[in-house]
BATI-378802 format. One line per field, with one value per residue (C-alpha): residue number from 1; residue in three letters; x, y, z. Coordinates in steps of 0.25 Angstrom, whole numbers. Layout:
num	(NUM,...)
residuo	(Ala,...)
u	(X,...)
v	(Y,...)
w	(Z,...)
This chain:
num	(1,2,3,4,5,6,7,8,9,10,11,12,13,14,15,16,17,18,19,20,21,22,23,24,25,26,27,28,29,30,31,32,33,34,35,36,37,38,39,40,41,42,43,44,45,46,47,48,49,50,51,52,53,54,55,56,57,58,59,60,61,62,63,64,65,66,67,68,69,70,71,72,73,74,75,76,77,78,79,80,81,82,83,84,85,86,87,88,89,90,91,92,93,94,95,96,97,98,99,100,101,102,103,104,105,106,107,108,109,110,111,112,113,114,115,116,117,118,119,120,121,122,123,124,125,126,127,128,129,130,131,132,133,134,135,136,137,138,139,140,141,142,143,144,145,146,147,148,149,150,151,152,153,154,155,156,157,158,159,160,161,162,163,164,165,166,167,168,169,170,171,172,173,174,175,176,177,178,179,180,181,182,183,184,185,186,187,188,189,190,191,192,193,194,195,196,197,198,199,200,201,202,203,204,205,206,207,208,209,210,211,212,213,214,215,216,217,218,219,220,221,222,223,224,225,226,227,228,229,230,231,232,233,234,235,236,237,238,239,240,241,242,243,244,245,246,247,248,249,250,251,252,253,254,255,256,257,258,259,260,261,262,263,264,265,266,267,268,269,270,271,272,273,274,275,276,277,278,279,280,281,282,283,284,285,286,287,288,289,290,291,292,293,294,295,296,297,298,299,300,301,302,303,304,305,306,307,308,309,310,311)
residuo	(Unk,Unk,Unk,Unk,Unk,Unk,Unk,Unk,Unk,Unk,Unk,Unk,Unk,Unk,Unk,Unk,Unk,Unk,Unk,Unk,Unk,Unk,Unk,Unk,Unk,Unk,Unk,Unk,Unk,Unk,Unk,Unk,Unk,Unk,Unk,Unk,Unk,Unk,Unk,Unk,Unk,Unk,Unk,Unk,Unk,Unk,Unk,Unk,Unk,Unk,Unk,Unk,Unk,Unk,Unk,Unk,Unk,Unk,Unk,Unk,Unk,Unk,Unk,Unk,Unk,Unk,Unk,Unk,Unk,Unk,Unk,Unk,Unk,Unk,Unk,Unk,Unk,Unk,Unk,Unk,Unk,Unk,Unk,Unk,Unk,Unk,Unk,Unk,Unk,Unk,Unk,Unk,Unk,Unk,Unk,Unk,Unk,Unk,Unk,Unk,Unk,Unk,Unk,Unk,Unk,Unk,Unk,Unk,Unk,Unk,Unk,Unk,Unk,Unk,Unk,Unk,Unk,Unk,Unk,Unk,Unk,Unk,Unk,Unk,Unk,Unk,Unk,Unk,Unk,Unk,Unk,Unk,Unk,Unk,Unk,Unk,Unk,Unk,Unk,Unk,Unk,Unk,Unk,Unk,Unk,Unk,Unk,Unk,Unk,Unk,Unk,Unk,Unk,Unk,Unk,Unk,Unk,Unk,Unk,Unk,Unk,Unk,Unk,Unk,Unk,Unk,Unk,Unk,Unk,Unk,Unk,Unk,Unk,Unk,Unk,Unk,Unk,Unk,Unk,Unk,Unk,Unk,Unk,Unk,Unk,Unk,Unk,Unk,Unk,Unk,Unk,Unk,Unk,Unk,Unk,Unk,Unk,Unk,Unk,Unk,Unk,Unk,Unk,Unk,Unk,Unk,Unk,Unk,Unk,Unk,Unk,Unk,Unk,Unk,Unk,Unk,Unk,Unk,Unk,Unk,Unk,Unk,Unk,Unk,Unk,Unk,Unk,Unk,Unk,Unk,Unk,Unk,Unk,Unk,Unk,Unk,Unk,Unk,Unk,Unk,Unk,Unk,Unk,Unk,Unk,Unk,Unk,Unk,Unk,Unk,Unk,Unk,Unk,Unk,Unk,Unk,Unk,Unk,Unk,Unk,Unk,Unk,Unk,Unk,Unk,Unk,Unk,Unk,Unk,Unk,Unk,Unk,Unk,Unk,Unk,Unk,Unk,Unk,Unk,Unk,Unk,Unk,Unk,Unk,Unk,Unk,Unk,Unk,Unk,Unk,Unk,Unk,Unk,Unk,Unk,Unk,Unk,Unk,Unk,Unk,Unk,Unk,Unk,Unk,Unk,Unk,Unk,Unk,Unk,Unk,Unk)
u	(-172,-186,-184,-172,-180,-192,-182,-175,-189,-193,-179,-181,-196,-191,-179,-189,-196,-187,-192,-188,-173,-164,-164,-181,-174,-169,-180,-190,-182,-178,-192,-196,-186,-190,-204,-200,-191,-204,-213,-201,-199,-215,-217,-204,-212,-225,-219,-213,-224,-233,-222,-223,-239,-239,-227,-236,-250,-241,-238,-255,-254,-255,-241,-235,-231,-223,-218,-205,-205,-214,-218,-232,-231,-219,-222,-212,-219,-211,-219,-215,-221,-224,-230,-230,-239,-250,-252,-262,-266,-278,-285,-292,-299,-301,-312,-318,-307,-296,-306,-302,-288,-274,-266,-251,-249,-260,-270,-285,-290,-305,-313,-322,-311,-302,-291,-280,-268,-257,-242,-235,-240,-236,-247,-255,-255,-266,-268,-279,-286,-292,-302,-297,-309,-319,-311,-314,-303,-303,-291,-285,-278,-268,-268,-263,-255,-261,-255,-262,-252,-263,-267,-259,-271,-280,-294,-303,-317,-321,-312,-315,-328,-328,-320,-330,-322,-329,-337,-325,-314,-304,-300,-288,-284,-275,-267,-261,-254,-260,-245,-249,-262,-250,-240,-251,-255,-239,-238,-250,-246,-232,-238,-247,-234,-227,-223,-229,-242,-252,-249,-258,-259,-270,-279,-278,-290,-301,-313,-325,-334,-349,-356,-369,-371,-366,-375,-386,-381,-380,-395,-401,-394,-394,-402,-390,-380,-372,-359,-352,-341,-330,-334,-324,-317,-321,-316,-318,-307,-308,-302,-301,-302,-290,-286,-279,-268,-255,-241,-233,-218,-208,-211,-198,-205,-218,-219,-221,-231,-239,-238,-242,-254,-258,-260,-269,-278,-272,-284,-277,-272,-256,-245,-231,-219,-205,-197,-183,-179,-195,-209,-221,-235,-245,-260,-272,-281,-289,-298,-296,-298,-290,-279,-280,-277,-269,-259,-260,-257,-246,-241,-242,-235,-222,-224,-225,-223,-236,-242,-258,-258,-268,-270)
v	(108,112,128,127,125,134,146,143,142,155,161,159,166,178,180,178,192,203,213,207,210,201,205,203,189,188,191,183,170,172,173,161,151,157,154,138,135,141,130,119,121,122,107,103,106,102,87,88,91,81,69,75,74,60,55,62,52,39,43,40,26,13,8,-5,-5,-15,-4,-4,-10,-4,-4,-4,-1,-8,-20,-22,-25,-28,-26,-36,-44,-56,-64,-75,-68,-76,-71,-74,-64,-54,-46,-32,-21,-6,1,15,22,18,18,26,29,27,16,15,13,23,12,17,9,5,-4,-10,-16,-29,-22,-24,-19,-26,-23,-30,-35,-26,-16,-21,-35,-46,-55,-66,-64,-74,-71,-84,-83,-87,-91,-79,-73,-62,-56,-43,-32,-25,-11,-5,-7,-8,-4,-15,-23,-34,-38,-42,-37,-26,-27,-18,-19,-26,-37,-39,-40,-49,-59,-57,-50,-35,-37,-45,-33,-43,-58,-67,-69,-76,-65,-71,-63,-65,-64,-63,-56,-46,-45,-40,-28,-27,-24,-17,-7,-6,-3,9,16,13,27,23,17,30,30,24,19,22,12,4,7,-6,-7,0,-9,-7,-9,-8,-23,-19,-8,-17,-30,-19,-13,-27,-31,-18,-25,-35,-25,-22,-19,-30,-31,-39,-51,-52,-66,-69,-84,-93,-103,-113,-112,-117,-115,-107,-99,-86,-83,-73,-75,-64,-62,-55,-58,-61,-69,-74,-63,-54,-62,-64,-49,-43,-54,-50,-37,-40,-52,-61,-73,-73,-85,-87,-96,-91,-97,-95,-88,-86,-78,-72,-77,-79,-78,-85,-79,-85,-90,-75,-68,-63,-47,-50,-55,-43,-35,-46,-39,-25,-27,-35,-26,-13,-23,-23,-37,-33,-48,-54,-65,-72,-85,-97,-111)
w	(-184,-186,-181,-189,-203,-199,-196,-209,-216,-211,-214,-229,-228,-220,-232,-243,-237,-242,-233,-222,-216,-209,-196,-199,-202,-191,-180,-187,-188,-172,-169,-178,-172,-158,-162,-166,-154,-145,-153,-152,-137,-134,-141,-135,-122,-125,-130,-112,-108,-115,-112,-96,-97,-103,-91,-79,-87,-87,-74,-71,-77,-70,-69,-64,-50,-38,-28,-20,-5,5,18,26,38,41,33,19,7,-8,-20,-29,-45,-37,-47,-39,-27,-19,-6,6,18,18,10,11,2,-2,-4,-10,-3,-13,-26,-36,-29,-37,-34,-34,-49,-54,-56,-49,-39,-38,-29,-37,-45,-44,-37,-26,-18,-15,-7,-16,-30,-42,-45,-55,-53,-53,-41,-37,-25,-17,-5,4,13,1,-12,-20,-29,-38,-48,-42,-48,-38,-39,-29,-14,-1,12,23,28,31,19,6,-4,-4,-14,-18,-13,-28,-24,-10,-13,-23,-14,-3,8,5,20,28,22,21,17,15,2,-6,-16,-29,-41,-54,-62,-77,-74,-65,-76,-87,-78,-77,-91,-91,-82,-88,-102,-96,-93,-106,-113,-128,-117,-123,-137,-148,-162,-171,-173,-186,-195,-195,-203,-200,-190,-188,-174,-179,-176,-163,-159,-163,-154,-142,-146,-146,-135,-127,-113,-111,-115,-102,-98,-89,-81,-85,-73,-61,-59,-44,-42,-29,-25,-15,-2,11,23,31,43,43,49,52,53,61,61,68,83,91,102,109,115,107,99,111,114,100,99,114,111,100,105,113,109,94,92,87,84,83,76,76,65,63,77,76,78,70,76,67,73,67,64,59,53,41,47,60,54,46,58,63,53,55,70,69,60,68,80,70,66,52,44,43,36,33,33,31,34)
């Protein structure tokens, strides 16, 4: 419509020259409305490509993520919103060499912040962590997935230090979802990717506010001015006394039990169980680190259902 009224516009100027002829008319029309579809079509293509470069930047953002059915190393994990979640078994942590790396949903990961990775839990999610060797719990932000079969929780250093198992390398804990604390950075992370999510507003004009009383308080004041951190909630609990233990499925008799556990250290101490048509071996009780590798041998042996438990 627009070329349509600029060709006509310039029709009427080319007309009102009498030494122009028509065919002068003609030429300089054509070459006007060829002129006008160029500059259509190029901000026709600059509008795509804007809209292509804003899709590949959302594309960066932090999203919310659960995942599909995996596997590691045989073993079956289904992400799942569990807000229901509270889990025992052991615990290990990252260090420097994934600081600074991206995480599954484009979040960064740092080791010297209150972070986590997890097989199952959506990603963010908030959980509780309890260190059930001393009491100690901290808030966790899962991040991220981790691919040890052994453990149901990866920290970063930060948190394994604050719960005092930095030196040890590994602790049983006690895993519990946070649900409204989960669901907020749900929403959060939804909101990053919302196609209006970059837009703004002006801001609404406000009266003229002086900070010379400010700069004075801070001048006065300035030995005592520092910067803080915001303090980290570090709790202790009370907890008893407990032995570690783990439960393996899947054997179809005694002698396979005995076989598997002789060629690993035939002095560990075991009961087994019948269940259904198969057998149990209950071997404890351990050591946080041995039951560790307790796991990842039984795993390698095919026996790929294992489970902590404490008494």
């Amino acid at each position: 419509m627009i070329k349509y009224l600029i060709s006509f516009i310039i029709i009427l100027f080319i007309l009102s020259c009498n030494e122009l002829n028509l065919n002068n008319v003609s030429d300089v029309v054509e070459n006007s409305t060829t002129k006008i579809e160029e500059i259509i079509d190029n901000k026709i293509e600059n509008k795509k490509e804007k809209k292509q470069s804003n899709k590949k930047q959302s594309k960066n953002n932090i999203f919310y993520y659960v995942g599909e059915p995996y596997f590691i190393e045989g073993v079956s994990y289904i992400p799942e919103e569990n807000y229901n979640y509270s889990e025992i078994g052991l615990s290990s942590f990252y260090g420097k060499e994934l600081h600074n790396i991206k995480t599954v949903n484009n979040d960064i990961n740092k080791v010297t912040e209150l972070l986590g990775r997890h097989k199952t839990l959506p990603i963010p999610s908030m959980v509780k962590v309890t260190n059930l060797d001393n009491g100690l719990s901290i808030n966790v932000k899962i991040i991220d997935r981790h691919d040890d079969n052994a453990v149901i929780i990866q920290v970063s250093r930060k948190v394994a230090q604050l719960l005092g198992f930095y030196k040890s390398k590994i602790a049983t804990v006690r895993v519990e979802i946070l649900s409204d604390a989960s669901k907020q950075w749900k929403s959060v992370a939804n909101s990053l990717n919302e196609e209006n999510f970059d837009e703004t507003i002006s801001a609404a004009p406000t009266d003229i506010v002086s900070i010379e009383e400010i700069d004075e308080i801070l001048e006065t004041n300035d030995e005592s001015a520092t910067i803080t951190e915001e303090p980290i909630e570090l709790k202790s609990e009370k907890i008893t006394d407990f032995k570690l233990y783990l439960r393996v499925k899947g054997f179809e008799n005694y002698e396979s039990i005995r076989s598997v556990l002789d060629n690993y250290d035939k002095n560990v101490k075991y009961t087994s169980e019948k269940n259904n048509s198969k057998y149990d071996v209950i071997i404890g009780p351990l050591e946080n680190t041995e039951a560790n590798n307790l796991v990842s041998y039984f795993i390698s042996k095919g026996y790929k259902e294992t489970e902590i438990l404490i008494e």
